[in-house]
N, C-alpha and C positions, 0 to 999 in steps of 0.2 A: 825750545818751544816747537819747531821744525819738528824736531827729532820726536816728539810726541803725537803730534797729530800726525805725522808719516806710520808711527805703530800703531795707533787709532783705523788708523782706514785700513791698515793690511789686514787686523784682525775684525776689523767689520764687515768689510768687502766681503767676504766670503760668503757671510752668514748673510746679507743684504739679498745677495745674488743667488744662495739656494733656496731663500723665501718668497723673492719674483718666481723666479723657476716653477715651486711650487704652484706658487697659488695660478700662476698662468696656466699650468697641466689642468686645475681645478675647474679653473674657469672651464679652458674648453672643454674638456669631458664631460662637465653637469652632470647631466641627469644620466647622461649613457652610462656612466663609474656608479650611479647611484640606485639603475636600473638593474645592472650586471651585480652589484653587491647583493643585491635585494632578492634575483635569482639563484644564488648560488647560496642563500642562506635557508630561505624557504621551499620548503616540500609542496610539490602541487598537490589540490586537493584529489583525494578520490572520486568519483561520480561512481555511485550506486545507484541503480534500480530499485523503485519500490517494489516489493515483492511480498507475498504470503508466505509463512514460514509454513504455520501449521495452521490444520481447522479441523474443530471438534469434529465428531461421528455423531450421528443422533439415529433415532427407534424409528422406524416408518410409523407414521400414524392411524392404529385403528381405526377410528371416526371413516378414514378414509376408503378402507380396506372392506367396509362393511356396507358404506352406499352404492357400491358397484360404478364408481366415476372410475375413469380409465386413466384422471391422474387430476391435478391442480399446480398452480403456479402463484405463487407469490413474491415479493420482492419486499425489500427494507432497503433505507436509506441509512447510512452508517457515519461518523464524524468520528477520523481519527486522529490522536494528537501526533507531538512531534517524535512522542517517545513509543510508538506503534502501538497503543493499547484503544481501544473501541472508547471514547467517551458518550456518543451518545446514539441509539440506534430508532427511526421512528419506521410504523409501517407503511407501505405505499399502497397496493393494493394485490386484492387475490383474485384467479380468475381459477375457474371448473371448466375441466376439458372432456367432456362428451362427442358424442358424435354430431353434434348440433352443437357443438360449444356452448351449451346451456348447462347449467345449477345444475344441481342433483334431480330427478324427478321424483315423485313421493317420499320428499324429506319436507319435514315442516322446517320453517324461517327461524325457529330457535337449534335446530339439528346444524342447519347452516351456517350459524353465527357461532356455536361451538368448533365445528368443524374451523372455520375462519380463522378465529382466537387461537385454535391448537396448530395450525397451519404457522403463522406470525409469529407464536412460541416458539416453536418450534426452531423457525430460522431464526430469531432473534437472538437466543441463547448462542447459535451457532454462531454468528456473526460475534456474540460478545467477547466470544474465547477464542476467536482467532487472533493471531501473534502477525503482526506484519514489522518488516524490514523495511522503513521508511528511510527514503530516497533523501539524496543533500534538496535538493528543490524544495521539495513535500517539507521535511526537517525547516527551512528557513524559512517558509513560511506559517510555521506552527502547526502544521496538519492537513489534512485532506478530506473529503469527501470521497466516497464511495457507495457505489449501487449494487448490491448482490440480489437477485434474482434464483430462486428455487424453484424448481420444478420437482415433485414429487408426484414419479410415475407408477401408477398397480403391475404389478407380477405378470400381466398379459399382455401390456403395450410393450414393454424392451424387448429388447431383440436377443440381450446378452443378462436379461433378468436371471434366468435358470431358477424361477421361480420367487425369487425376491424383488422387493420394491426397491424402488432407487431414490434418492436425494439427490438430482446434480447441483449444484451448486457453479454459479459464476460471479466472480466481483469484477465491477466494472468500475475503473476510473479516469472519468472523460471520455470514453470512449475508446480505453484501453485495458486488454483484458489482462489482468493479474494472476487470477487463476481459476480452474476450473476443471471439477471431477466429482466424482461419485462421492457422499460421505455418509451413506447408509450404513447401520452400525453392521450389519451381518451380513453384507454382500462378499465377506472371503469365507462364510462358511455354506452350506448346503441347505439351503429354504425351501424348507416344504411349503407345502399351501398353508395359508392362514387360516 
C-alpha cells in the first residue's frame, strides 16, 4: 500500500507543482500578459483628417453680371454623414458687395430675390456634390456639420480674373478650414467680357 501511494505523489508531484507555477506567473502578470497580448494582436487605428476630395465647378451667374455689383457672398449650412455624402444643405444668408455695401441700385425687390434664389442655387448644388474624406472623430460620431461661404466676384474686382468671374469657395468646420479655391467653371479658359 506504501509502495502505491509512494507512485501516486512521484507522478503527481510534478504536475501539482507546474500548475502552482503556473497559475502564480498568471497571477502576477494579470493584466500586464493580457495588455501586452492585446498589443501585439491589434493594429492601431489610423487618424485621418477630414478633407474635401472634390467639388463641383459651376457657371458665374448672369443675374449677376448684368446688375453691375462688384460681386455677392452667400453661405449655406451643410450636414454631413458618416459616409462623406451631403445629407442636408440649408441657406444662411446673402450679402451684395458695392461700394456702399448696399443691394443693387436700380433693381427692383423681385430682381433681387431672383438674384438671391440663383446665388443659394447655385452654391447649394455645389456643396451637394462635394465628396468629403470623413475623419475617424467626424466617422464616430455619425457626421458633421459644415459652413461653406461663396463669394462670387465680377471680372473687375479680381486681381487674377483675366477677365472672368470667380466662385471662391470655403468650407469651414468649427472653425477649421477644409478647403478652399476657385471653382468657376471657365476660369482655365480665356474670358472675354460678358
Amino acid at each position: 500500500m506504501c509502495e502505491i501511494k509512494r507512485s501516486l505523489i512521484v507522478r503527481v508531484l510534478p504536475f501539482l507543482l507546474a500548475f502552482s507555477l503556473g497559475l502564480g506567473a498568471a497571477i502576477y502578470l494579470g493584466s500586464y500578459g493580457k495588455d501586452l497580448l492585446i498589443r501585439s494582436v491589434r493594429q492601431k487605428k489610423v487618424l485621418v483628417d477630414t478633407q474635401v476630395v472634390s467639388v463641383p465647378d459651376a457657371d458665374f451667374p448672369n443675374l449677376l453680371l448684368k446688375l453691375h455689383i462688384k460681386g455677392a457672398a452667400t453661405k449655406v449650412r451643410a450636414t454631413v454623414g458618416a459616409d462623406g455624402r451631403v445629407t442636408s444643405v440649408t441657406p444662411e444668408h446673402t450679402l451684395y458687395i458695392n461700394a456702399d455695401n448696399s443691394r443693387p441700385s436700380g433693381s427692383s425687390l423681385a430682381t433681387n430675390m431672383i438674384l438671391k434664389t440663383e446665388l443659394e442655387n447655385i452654391l447649394s448644388r455645389q456643396v451637394e456634390g462635394t465628396v468629403f474624406a470623413v475623419g475617424m472623430p467626424e466617422a464616430e460620431q455619425g457626421g458633421f456639420e459644415v459652413v461653406v461661404s461663396g463669394n462670387f466676384l465680377t471680372p473687375g474686382e479680381s486681381s487674377s480674373s483675366n477677365g472672368c468671374g470667380q466662385i471662391v469657395l470655403t468650407f469651414d468646420a468649427g472653425g477649421r478650414i477644409l478647403w478652399q479655391g476657385n471653382t468657376e467653371r471657365n476660369r482655365n479658359s480665356r474670358c472675354g467680357p460678358f
